[in-house]
C-alpha distance (Angstrom), angle and dihedral (degrees) to the residues before:
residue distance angle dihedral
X1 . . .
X2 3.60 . .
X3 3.88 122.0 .
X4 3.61 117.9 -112.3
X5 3.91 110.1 -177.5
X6 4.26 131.8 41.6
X7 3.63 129.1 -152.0
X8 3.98 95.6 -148.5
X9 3.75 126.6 176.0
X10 3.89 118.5 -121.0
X11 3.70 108.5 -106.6
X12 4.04 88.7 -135.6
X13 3.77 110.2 39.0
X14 3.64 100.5 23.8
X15 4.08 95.3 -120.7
X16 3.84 132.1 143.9
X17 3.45 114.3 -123.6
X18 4.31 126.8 157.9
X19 3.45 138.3 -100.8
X20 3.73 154.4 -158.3
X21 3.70 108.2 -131.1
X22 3.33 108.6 -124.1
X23 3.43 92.6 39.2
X24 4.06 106.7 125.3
X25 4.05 100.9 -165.7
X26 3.77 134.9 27.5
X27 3.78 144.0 -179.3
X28 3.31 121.7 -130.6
X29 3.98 113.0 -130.0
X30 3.63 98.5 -154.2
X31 4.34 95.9 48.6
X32 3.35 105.5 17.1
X33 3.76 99.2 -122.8
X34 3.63 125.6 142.0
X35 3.85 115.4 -139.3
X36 3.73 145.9 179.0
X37 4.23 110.9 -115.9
X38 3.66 79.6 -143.3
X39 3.92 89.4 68.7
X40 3.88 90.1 39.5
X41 4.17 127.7 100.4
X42 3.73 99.0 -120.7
X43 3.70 103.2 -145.3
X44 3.99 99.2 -176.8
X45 3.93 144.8 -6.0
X46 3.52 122.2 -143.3
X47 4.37 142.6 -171.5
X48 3.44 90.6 -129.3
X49 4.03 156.8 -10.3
X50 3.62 98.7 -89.7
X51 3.89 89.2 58.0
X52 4.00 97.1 41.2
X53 4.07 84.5 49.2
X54 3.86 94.4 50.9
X55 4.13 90.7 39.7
X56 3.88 88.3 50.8
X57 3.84 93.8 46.9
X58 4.18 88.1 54.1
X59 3.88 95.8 48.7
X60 3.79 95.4 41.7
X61 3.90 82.0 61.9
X62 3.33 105.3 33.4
X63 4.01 73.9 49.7
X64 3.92 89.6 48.7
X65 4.08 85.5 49.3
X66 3.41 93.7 50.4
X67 3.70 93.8 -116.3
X68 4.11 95.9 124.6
X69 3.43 91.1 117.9
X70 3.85 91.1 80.6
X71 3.97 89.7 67.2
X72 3.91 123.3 94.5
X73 3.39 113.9 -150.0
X74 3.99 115.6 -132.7
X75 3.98 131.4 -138.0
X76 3.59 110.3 -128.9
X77 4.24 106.4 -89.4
X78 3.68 87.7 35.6
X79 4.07 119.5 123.3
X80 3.59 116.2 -110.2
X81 4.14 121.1 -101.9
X82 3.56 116.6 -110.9
């Protein structure tokens, strides 16, 4: 099945935020900055917007905990981690 939405990290403030894929630009809500996904780290691809929602919610508090050190970044084309 083919992934449909990325959790990418702004290239300017560092945060997660989702995505369409596909989607070629996108503005970060937390700094305002407009980016190419290209640029961005992609940190996950999901199925769907329930999972992207509940995978964000875990690694803004693992981020919050200071645990983001357990996350591996992807390349773009990569498979998402489990």
């Amino acid at each position: 099945m083919e992934k449909k939405i990325i959790i990418a990290k702004c290239v300017r403030c560092g945060k997660l935020l989702l995505s369409k894929i596909g989607t070629k630009t996108k503005m970060c809500p937390y700094c305002n900055m407009r980016f190419s996904l290209d640029a961005a780290v992609i940190v996950a691809r999901l199925d769907s917007a329930r999972e992207a929602k509940i995978m964000l919610a875990e690694l803004k508090r693992r981020r919050a905990q200071g645990q983001m050190g357990a996350v591996r970044p992807q390349k773009l084309g990569s498979e998402s981690f489990s």
